[in-house]
C-alpha positions as CSV (number, residue, x, y, z in Angstrom):
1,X,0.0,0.0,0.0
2,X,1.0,3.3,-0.8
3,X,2.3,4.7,2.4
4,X,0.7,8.5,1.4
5,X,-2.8,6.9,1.0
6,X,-1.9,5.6,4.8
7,X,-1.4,8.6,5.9
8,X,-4.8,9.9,4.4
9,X,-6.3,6.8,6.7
10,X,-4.1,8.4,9.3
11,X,-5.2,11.6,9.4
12,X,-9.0,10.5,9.2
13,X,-8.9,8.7,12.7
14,X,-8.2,9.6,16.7
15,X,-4.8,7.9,16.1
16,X,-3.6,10.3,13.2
17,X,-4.1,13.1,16.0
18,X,-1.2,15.5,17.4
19,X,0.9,13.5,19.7
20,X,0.0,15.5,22.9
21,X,-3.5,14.4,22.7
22,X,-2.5,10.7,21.9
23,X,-0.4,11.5,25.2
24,X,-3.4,12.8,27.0
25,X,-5.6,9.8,26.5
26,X,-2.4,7.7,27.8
27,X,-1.7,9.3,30.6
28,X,-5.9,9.6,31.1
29,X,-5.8,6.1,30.8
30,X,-2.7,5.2,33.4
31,X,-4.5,7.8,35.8
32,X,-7.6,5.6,35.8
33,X,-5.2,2.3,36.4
34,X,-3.5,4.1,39.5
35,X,-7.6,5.7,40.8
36,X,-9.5,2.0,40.5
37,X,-6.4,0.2,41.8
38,X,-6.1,2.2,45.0
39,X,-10.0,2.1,45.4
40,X,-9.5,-1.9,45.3
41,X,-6.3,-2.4,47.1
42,X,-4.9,0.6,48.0
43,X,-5.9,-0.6,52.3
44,X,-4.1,-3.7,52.2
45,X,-0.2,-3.4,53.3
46,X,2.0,-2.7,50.9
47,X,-0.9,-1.5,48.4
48,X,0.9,1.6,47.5
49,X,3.5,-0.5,46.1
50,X,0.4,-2.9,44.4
51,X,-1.1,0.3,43.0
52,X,2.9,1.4,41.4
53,X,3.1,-2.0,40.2
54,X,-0.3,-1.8,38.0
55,X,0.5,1.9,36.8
56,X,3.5,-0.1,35.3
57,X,1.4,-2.7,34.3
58,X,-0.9,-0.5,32.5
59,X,2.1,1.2,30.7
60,X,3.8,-2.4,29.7
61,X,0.0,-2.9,28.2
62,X,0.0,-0.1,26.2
63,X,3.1,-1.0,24.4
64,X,2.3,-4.2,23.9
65,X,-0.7,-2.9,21.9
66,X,1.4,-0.1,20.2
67,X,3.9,-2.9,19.0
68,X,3.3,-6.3,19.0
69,X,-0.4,-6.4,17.5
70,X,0.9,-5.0,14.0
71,X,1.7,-8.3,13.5
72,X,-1.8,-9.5,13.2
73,X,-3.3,-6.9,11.2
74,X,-0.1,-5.2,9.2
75,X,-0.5,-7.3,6.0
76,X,-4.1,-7.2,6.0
77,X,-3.9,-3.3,6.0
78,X,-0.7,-3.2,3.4
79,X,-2.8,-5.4,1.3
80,X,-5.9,-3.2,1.1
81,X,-8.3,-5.7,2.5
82,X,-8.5,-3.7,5.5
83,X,-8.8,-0.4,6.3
84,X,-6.4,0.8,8.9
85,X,-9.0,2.2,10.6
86,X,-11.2,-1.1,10.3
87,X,-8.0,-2.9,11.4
88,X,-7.7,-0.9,14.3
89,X,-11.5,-1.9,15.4
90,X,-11.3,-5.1,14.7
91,X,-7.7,-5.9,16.7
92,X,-9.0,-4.2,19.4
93,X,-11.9,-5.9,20.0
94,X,-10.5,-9.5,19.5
95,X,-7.5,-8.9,21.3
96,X,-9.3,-7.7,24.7
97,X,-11.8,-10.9,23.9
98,X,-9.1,-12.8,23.8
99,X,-7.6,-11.7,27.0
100,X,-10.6,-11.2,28.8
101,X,-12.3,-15.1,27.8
102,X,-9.5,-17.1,27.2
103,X,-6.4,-14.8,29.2
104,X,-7.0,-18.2,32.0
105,X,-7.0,-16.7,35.9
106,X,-3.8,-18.5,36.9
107,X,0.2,-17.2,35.2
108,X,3.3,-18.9,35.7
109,X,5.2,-16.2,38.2
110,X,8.5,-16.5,36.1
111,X,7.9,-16.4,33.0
112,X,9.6,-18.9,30.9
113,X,11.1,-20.4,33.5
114,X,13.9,-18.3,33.1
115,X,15.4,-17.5,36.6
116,X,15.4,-20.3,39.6
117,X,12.5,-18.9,42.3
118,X,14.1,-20.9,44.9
119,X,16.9,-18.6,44.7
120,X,14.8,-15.5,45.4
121,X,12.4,-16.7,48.5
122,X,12.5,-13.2,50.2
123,X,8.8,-11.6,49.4
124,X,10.0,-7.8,49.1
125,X,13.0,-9.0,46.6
126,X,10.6,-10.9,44.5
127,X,8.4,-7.4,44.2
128,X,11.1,-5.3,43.5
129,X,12.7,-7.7,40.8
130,X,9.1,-8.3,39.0
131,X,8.5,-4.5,38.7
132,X,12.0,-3.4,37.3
133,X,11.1,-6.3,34.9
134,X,7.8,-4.9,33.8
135,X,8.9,-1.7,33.2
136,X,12.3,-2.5,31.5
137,X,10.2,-4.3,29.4
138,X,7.9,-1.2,28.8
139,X,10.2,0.9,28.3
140,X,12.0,-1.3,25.7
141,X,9.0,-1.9,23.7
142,X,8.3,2.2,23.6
143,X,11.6,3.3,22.8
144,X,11.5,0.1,19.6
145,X,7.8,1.4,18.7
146,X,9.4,5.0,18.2
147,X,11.6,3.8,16.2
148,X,9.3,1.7,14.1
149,X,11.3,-1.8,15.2
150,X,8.3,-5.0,15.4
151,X,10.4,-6.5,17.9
152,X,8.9,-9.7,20.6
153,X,7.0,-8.8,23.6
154,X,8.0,-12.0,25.1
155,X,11.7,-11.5,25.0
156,X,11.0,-8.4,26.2
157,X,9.6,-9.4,29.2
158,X,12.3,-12.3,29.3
159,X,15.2,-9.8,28.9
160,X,13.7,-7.9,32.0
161,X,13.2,-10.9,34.2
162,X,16.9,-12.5,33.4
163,X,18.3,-8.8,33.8
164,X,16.5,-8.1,37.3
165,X,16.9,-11.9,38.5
166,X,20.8,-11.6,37.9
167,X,21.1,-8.6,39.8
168,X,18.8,-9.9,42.6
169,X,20.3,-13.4,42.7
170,X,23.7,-13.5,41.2
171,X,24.5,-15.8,37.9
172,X,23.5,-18.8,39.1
173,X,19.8,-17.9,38.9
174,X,19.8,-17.8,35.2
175,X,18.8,-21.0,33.6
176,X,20.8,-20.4,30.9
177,X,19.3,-24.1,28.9
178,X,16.1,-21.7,28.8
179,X,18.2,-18.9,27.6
180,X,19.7,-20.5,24.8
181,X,16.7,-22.0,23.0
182,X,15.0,-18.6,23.4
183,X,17.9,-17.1,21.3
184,X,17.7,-20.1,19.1
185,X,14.4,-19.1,18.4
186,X,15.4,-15.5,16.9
187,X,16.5,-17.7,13.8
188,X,14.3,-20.4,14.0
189,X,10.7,-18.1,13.9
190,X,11.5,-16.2,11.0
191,X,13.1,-18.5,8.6
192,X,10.3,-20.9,9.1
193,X,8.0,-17.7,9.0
194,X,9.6,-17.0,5.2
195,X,9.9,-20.3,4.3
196,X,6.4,-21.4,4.7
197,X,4.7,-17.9,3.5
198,X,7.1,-17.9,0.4
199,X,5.8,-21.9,0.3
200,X,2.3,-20.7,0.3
201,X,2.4,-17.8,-2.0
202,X,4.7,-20.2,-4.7
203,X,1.5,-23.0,-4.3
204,X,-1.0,-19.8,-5.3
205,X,1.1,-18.7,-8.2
206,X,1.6,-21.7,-9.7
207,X,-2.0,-22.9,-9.6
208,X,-3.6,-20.0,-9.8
209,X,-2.1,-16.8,-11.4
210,X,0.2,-19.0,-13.6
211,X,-2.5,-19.8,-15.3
212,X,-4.4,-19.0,-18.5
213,X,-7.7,-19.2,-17.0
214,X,-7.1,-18.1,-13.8
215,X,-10.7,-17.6,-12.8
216,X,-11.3,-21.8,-13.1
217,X,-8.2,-22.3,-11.2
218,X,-9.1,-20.0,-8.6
219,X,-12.7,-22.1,-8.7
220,X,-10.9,-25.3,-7.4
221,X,-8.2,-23.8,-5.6
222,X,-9.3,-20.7,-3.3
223,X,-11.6,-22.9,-1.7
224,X,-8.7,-25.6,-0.7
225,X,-6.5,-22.7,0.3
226,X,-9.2,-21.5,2.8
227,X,-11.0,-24.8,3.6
228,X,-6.7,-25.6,4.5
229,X,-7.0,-21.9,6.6
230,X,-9.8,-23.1,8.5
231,X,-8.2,-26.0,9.5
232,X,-5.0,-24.4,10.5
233,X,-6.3,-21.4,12.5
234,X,-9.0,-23.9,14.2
235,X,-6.3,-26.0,15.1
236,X,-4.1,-23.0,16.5
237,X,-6.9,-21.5,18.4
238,X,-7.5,-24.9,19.9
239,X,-4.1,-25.1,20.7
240,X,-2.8,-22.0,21.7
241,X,-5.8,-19.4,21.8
242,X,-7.6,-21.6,24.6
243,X,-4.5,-23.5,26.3
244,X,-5.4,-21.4,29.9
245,X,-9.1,-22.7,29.7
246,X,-9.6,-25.9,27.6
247,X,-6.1,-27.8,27.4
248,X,-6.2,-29.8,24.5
249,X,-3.6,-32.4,23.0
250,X,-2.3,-32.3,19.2
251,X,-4.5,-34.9,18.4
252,X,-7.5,-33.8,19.7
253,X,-7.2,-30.3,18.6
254,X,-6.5,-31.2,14.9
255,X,-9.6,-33.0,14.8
256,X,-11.4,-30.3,15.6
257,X,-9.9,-28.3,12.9
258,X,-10.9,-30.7,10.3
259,X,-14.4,-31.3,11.8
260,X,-14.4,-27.2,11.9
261,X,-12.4,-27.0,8.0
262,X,-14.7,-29.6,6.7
263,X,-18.1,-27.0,7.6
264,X,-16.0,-24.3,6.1
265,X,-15.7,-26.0,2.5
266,X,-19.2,-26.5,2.1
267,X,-20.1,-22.9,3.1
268,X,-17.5,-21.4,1.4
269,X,-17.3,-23.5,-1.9
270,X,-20.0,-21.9,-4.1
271,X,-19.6,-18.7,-2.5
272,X,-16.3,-18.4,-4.0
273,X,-18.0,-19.7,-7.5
274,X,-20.5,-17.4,-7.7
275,X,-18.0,-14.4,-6.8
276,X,-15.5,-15.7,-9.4
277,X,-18.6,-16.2,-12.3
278,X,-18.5,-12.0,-11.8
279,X,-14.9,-11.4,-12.2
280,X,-12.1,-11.0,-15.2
281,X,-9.8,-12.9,-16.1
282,X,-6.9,-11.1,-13.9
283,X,-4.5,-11.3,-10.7
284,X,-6.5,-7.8,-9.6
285,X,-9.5,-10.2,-9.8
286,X,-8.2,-13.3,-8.2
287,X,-6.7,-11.4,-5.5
288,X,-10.2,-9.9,-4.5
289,X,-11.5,-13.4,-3.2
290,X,-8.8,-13.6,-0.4
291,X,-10.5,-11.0,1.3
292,X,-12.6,-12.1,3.4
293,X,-10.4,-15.1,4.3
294,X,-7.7,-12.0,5.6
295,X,-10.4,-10.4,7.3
296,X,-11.4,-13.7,9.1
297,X,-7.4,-14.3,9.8
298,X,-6.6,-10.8,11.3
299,X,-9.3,-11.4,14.0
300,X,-8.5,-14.7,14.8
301,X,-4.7,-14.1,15.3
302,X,-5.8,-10.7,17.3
303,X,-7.8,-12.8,19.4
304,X,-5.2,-15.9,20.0
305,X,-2.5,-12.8,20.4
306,X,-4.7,-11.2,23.1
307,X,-4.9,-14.8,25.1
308,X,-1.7,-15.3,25.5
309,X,0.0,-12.2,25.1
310,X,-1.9,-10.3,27.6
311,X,0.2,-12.4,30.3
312,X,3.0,-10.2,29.4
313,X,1.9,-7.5,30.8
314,X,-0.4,-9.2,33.6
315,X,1.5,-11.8,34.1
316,X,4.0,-9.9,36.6
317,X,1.6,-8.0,37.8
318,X,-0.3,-10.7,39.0
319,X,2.9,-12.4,40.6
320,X,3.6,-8.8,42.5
321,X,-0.3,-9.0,43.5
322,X,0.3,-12.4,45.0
323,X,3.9,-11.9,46.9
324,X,1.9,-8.8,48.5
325,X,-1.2,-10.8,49.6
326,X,-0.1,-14.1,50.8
327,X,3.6,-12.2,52.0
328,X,5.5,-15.0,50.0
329,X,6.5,-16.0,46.6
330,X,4.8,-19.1,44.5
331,X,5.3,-20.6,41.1
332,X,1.7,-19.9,40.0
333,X,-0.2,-17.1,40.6
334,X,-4.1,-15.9,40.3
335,X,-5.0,-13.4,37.9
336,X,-7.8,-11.3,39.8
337,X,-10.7,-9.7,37.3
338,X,-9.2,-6.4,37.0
339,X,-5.4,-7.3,36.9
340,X,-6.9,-8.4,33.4
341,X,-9.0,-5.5,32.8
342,X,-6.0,-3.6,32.8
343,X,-4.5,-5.7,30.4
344,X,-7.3,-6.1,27.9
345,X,-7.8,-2.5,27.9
346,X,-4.3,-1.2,28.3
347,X,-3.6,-3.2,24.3
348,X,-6.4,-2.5,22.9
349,X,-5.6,1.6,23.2
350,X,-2.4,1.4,22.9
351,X,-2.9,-0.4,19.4
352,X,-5.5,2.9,19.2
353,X,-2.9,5.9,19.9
354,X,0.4,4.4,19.0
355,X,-0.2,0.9,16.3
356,X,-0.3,2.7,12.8
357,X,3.2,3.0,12.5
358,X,4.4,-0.1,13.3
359,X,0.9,-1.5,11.2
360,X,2.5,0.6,8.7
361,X,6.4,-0.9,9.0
362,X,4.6,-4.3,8.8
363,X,2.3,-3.5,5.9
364,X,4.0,-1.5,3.4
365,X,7.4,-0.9,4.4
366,X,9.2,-3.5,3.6
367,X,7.8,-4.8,0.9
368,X,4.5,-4.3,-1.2
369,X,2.0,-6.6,-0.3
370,X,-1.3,-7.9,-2.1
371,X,-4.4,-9.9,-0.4
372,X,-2.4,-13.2,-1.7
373,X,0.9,-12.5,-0.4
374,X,-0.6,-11.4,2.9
375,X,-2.9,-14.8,3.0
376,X,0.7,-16.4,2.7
377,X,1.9,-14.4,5.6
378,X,-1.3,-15.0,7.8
379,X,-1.0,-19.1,6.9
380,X,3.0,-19.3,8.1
381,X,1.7,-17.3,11.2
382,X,-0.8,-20.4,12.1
383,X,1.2,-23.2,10.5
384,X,4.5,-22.5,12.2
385,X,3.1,-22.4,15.8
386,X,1.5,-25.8,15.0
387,X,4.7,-27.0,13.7
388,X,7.2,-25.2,16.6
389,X,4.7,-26.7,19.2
390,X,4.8,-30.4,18.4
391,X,8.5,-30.2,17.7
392,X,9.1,-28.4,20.9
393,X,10.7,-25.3,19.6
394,X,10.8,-22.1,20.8
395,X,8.9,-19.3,18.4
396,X,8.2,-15.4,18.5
397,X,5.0,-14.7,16.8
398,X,6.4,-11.2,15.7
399,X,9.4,-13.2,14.3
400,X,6.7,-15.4,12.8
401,X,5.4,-12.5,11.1
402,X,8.0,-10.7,9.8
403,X,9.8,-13.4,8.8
404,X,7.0,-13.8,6.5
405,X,6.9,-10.6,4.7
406,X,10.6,-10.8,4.3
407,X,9.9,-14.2,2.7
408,X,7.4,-13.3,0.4
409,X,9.4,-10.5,-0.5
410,X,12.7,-12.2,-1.2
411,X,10.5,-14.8,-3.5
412,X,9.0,-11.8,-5.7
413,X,12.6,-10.7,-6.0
414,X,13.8,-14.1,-7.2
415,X,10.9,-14.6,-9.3
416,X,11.2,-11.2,-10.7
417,X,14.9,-11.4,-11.7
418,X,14.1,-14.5,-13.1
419,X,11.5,-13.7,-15.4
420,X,13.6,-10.8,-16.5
421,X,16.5,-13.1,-17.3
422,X,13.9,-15.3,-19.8
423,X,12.6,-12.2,-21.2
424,X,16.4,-11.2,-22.3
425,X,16.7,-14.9,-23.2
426,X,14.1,-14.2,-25.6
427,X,15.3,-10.9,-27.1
428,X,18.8,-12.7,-27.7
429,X,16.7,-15.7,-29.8
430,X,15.7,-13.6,-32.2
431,X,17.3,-10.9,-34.8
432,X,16.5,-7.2,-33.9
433,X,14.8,-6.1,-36.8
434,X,12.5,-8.9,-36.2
435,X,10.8,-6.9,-33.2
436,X,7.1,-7.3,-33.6
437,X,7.9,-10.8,-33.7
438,X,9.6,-10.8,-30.2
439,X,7.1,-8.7,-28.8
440,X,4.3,-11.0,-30.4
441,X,6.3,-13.6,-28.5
442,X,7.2,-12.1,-25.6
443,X,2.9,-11.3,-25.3
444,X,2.0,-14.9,-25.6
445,X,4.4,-16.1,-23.3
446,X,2.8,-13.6,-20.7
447,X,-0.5,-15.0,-21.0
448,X,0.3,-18.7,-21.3
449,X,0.5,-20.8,-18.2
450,X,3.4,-22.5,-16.4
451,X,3.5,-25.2,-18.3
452,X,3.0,-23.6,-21.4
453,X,6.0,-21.2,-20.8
454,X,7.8,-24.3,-20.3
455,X,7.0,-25.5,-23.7
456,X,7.4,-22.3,-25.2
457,X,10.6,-21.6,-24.0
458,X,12.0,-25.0,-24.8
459,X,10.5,-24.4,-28.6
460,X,12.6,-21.2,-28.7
461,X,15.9,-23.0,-27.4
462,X,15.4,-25.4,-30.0
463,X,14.9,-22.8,-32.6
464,X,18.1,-21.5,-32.0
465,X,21.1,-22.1,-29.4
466,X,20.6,-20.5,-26.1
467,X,22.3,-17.1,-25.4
468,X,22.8,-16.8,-21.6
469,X,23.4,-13.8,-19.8
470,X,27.0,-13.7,-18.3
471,X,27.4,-13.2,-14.5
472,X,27.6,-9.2,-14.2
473,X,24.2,-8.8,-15.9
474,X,22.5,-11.1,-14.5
475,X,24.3,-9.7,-10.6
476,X,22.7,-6.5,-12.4
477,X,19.5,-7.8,-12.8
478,X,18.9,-9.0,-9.5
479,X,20.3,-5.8,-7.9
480,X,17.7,-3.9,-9.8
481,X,14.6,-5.9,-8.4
482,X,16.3,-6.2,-5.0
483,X,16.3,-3.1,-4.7
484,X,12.5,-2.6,-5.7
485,X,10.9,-5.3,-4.1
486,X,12.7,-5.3,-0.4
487,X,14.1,-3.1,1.5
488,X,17.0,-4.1,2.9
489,X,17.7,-1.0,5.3
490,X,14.4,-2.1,7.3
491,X,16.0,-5.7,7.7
492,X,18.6,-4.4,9.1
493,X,17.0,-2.6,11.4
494,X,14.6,-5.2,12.8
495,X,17.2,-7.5,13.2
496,X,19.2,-5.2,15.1
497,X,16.4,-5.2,17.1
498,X,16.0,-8.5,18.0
499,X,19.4,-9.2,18.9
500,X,19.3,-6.8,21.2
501,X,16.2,-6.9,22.9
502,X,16.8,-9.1,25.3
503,X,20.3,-7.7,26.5
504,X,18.8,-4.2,26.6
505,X,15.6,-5.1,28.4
506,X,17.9,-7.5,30.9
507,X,20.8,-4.0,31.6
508,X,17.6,-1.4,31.9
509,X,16.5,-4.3,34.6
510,X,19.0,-4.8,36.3
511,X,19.6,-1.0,36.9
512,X,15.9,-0.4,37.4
513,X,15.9,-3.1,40.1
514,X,19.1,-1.6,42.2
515,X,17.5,1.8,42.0
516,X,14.0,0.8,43.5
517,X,15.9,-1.6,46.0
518,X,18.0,1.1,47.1
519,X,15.0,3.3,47.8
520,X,13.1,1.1,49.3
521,X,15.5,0.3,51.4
522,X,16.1,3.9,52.5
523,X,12.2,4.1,53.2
């Protein structure tokens, strides 16, 4: 998407406004947080420190809104099947549904199991090191969302807890087996990200848009491609999106998905004939009838994002609420009504105020996307948490994500430089004062399908002996459509990003967590 006609969509909404009133409805909001958590447990001891600890809460919420929800709804918007500000709407909702329904009411106090507990039994210790946590993490994700970085919540949060644990604990705290499959997983989520989006988009080409008749291909395929959606984002709901209130086993779950992909075919099959009886024979056309299918998968991701996302910024939150009421620290912790209320709300306006830009690094910045490419994106999102879970891998759903754009980009470019490189093959077959003859050619090989290209290009080989390209034009070549089709500047950039996340959030931590224990001890 054009990233003017954005800003149009910008402009048009409360999120386009000047940044001191996005400010004021922030700080509006955290003012609210600190009011309705002092009315509930400001009396208890130690509630000032419960009602600190929520403000920050609040503030990690915001941010996770701000920058990790682009994710779900960026190639929807860059592909013009949503609306930024429909996108907006729709993430919102789904993402405080899912936290609200199927957030669960009991966290894991350490996230990840990350740091040893048994190390840190002292109540006040615990406190101090969960809220220099929280708010490294905050701050972390703000300072990356300024800077229009997608970068993982989770890590965040990880970063923070390591970082504060260390300086609470010493080394030994760290369980540094954790650690390094966490750091595995910044390769692992976005090549399998790319490599199954750039699957899924090749699959759609080749059967579709390859073509001749692309409307009867799209007949017998769009259908499989969503009926194969269904199954995947039933299966990932059942599996991920509902874990903290209806744990199911791969099995189980995937049967669901078929029983659920299986209703979805016979709805959607001559729906998507009827629409295709309307259309012309083009990709514009074709592209039009993954739509709704987008639609469907930016609320459904939203919603899974919101269930377990929200512990992020709840999760510690709720730990700090239980050292303070039971005066000791445990490995699991309740997850009171409006602990989550803060957390469901806290997203869905950050993604309000502060998600365009990142929507719009997602979307459109790094490389163009169309409904296809994005259906691609929003099918390695599902498939590759199905995949990571049964083999036990560790995966970022932002990494997911962007790994997927990236991957879809990187195959337009090889596609791209390849069809160029046949195109020149084509001009050096034939004489050049036979022109209209190559473009005659060069026009039917356009329009014929794969396998007709195939034939056609084997015909002209045959004809005469092939003249390749030698290696600096066809290095030139690919640097032209590199250049066009991804930007490498924002790779570099978001990996940056990623490597450090967890290192920054961990240092800001462990300084946070000396400060507030230095005066709380002067108190």
């Amino acid at each position: 998407m054009d990233i003017n006609q954005l800003d149009k969509l910008e402009q048009a909404t409360l999120f386009g406004r000047p940044e001191i009133v996005r400010l004021g409805y922030a700080v509006l909001f955290i003012v609210g947080v600190i009011m309705y958590s002092y009315s509930t447990v400001g009396n208890v001891p130690n509630g000032i420190m419960l009602v600190a600890a929520a403000m920050i809460g609040g503030y990690m919420a915001m941010n996770i809104g701000a920058n990790d929800v682009a994710n779900n709804v960026g190639p929807a918007v860059g592909s013009k099947a949503l609306s930024l500000t429909g996108a907006i709407i729709i993430a919102a909702v789904f993402e405080a549904a899912g936290a609200l329904l199927a957030g669960g009411d009991v966290v894991s106090t350490i996230k990840k199991g990350i740091i040893n507990p048994e190390i840190i039994q002292d109540a006040d210790t615990f406190i101090w090191l969960m809220m220099a946590a929280l708010l490294s993490a905050a701050i972390w994700l703000n300072i990356a969302t300024s800077l229009g970085a997608p970068v993982s919540t989770t890590h965040s949060i990880v970063g923070g807890v390591l970082g504060a644990g260390m300086a609470a604990g010493g080394v030994a705290v760290a369980n540094w087996d954790k650690m390094g499959m966490i750091a595995a997983s910044w390769v692992i989520s976005p090549v399998m990200g790319g490599v199954i989006a750039a699957s899924f988009l090749m699959l759609i080409k080749k059967n579709i848009t390859y073509q001749s008749d692309m409307i009867a291909a799209a007949k017998k395929w769009v259908p499989i491609l969503v009926t194969v959606m269904a199954w995947a984002f039933s299966t990932y709901l059942a599996l991920k999106g509902l874990k903290k209130i209806w744990k199911l086993d791969f099995t189980t779950a995937a049967l669901i998905g078929a029983l659920a992909a299986a209703v979805v075919y016979v709805i959607v099959k001559p729906m998507i004939r009827s629409a295709a009886d309307k259309l012309e024979n083009t990709k514009d056309s074709v592209n039009s009838l993954f739509t709704i299918p987008l639609i469907f998968a930016a609320a459904l991701l939203s919603f899974a994002h919101g269930a377990n996302d929200v512990a992020n910024a709840v999760g510690p939150l709720a730990a700090i609420n239980d050292a303070i009421m039971s005066g000791e620290v445990s490995a699991k912790a309740s997850i009171p009504i409006w602990v989550m209320m803060i957390g469901a709300l806290g997203i869905a306006l950050g993604l309000a105020l502060y998600g365009p830009k990142l929507i719009k690094t997602v979307g459109s910045e790094i490389t163009e996307l169309n409904q296809m490419r994005a259906f691609s994106i929003a099918m390695a999102a599902a498939i590759t948490v199905i995949i990571a879970s049964q083999l036990g891998l560790p995966v970022s759903s932002t990494h997911i994500a962007v790994g997927g754009v990236f991957g879809v980009g990187f195959l337009r470019e090889y596609l791209k430089a390849n069809y160029a490189k046949k195109i020149a093959e084509i001009h050096a077959h034939h004489p050049e004062e036979d022109e209209e003859k190559v473009q005659q050619f060069i026009e039917t090989f356009e329009n014929a399908s794969i396998e007709e290209k195939g034939l056609l290009l084997k015909q002209l080989k045959e004809h005469k002996a092939s003249a390749e390209l030698n290696k600096k034009e066809r290095k030139n070549l690919k640097k032209i459509y590199r250049t066009e089709l991804v930007k490498r500047s924002a790779l570099l950039k978001i990996a940056a990003a990623w490597v450090i996340t967890v290192p920054a959030a961990g240092i800001m931590a462990a300084i946070l967590f000396f400060t507030l224990r230095g005066m709380m001890l002067e108190i």
